[in-house]
C-alpha positions as a printed NumPy array, in Angstrom:
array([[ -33.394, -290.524,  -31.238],
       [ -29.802, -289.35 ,  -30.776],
       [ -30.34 , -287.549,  -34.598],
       [ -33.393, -285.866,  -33.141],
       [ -31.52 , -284.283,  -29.514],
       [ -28.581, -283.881,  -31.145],
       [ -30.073, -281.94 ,  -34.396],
       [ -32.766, -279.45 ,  -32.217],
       [ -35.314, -280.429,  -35.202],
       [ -39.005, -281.948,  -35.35 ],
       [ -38.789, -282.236,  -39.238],
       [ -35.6  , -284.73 ,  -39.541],
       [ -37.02 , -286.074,  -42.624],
       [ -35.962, -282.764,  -44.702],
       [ -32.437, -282.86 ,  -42.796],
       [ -29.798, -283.732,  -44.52 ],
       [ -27.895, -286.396,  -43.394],
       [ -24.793, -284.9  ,  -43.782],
       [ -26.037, -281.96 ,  -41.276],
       [ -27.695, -285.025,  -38.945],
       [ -24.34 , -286.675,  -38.91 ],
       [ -22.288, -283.411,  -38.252],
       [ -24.698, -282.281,  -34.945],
       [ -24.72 , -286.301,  -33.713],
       [ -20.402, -286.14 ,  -33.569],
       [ -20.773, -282.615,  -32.091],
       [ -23.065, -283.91 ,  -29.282],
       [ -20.907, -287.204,  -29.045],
       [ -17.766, -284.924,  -28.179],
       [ -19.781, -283.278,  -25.552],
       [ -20.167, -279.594,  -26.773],
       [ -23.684, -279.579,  -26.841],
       [ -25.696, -277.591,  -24.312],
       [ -28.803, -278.59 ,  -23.144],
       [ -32.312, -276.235,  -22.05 ],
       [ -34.364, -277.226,  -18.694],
       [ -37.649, -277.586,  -20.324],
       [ -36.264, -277.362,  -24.028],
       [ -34.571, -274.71 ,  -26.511],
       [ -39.01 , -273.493,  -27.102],
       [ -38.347, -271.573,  -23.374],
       [ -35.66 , -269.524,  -24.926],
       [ -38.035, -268.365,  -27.823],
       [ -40.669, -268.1  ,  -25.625],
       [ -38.661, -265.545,  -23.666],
       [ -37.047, -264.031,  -26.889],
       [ -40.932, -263.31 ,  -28.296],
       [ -41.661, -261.858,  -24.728],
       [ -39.118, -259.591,  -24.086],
       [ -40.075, -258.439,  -27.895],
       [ -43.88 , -258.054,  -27.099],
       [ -42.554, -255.557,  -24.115],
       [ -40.487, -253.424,  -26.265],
       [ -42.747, -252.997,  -28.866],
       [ -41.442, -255.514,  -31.816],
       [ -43.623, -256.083,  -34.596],
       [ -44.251, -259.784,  -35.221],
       [ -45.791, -261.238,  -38.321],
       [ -47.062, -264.123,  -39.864],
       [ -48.47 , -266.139,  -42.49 ],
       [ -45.852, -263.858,  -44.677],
       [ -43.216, -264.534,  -46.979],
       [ -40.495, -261.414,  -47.233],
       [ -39.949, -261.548,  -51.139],
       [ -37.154, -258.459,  -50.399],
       [ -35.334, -256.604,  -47.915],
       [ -33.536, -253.084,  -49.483],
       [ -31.874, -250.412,  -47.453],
       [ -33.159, -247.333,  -48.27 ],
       [ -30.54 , -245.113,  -48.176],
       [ -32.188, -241.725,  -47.531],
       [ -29.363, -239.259,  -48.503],
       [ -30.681, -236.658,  -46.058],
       [ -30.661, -238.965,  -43.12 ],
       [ -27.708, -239.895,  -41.153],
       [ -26.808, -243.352,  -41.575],
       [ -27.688, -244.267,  -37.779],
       [ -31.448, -243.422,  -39.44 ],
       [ -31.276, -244.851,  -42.501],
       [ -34.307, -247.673,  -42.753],
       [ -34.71 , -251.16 ,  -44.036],
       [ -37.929, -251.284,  -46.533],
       [ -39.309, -254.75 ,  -46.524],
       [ -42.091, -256.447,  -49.524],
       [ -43.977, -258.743,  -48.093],
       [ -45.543, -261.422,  -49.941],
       [ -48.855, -259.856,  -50.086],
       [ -47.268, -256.785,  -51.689],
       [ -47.389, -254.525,  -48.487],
       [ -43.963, -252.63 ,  -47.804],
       [ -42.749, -252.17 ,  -44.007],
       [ -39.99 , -249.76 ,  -43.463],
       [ -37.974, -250.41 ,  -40.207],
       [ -34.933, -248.843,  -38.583],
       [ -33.781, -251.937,  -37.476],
       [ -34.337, -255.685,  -39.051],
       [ -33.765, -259.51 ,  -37.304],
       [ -33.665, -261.857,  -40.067],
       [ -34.431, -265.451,  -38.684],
       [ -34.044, -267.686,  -41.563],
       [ -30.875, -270.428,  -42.992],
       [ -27.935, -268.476,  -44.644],
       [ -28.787, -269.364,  -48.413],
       [ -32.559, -267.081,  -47.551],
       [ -30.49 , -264.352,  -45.915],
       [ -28.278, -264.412,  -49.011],
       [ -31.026, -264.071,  -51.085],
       [ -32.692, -261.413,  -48.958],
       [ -29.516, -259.28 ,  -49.211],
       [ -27.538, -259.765,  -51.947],
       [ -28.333, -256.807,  -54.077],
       [ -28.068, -253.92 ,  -50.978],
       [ -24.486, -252.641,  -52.057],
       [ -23.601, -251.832,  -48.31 ],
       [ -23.705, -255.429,  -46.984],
       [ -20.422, -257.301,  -47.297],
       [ -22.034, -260.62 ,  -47.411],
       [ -18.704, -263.17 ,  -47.379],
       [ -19.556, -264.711,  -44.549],
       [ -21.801, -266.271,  -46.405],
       [ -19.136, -267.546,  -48.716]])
């Protein structure tokens, strides 16, 4: 039980129990914060507040790659983000959220020459 709280996961059989036992001495020591009515309200309000100004949401969709196009006659503030989708379809956004674990986001952007990416490191 504590593994589950102290993790925020419903799928603690892929967790690594390294990662389990890292969150459970975090939440020991206190510096865990608690929801009312669970961390789903602050996605719920996340997907709302994205519904209202105009976000795109899909699903059922892998991103196989995420490339800046560079657009040498637009200013960088308008340069876009062209994304493949696993169904082959391209999207082309100004702005990108990438919600995934740091090795995907690696992945996603390792080749785009303009990311410094050692955060990741």
């Amino acid at each position: 039980m504590l593994g589950r709280i102290s993790t925020y996961t419903h799928n603690s059989e892929n967790l690594s129990a390294m990662l389990a036992l890292n969150q459970i001495r975090i939440a020991v020591a206190g510096s865990v914060i608690y929801l009312d009515e669970g961390w789903q309200t602050l996605v719920d309000q996340l997907v709302d507040i994205g519904k209202r100004n105009w976000v795109k949401f899909m699903s059922g969709k892998s991103v196989i790659s995420l490339q800046q196009d560079h657009g040498f006659d637009r200013p960088i503030s308008q340069q876009l983000w062209k994304i493949r989708l696993s169904d082959n379809t391209i999207h082309s956004y100004r702005d990108v959220i990438i919600a995934t674990n740091p090795s995907n986001v690696y992945s996603l952007l390792k080749d785009n020459i303009s990311i410094d990416l050692k955060f990741l490191d």
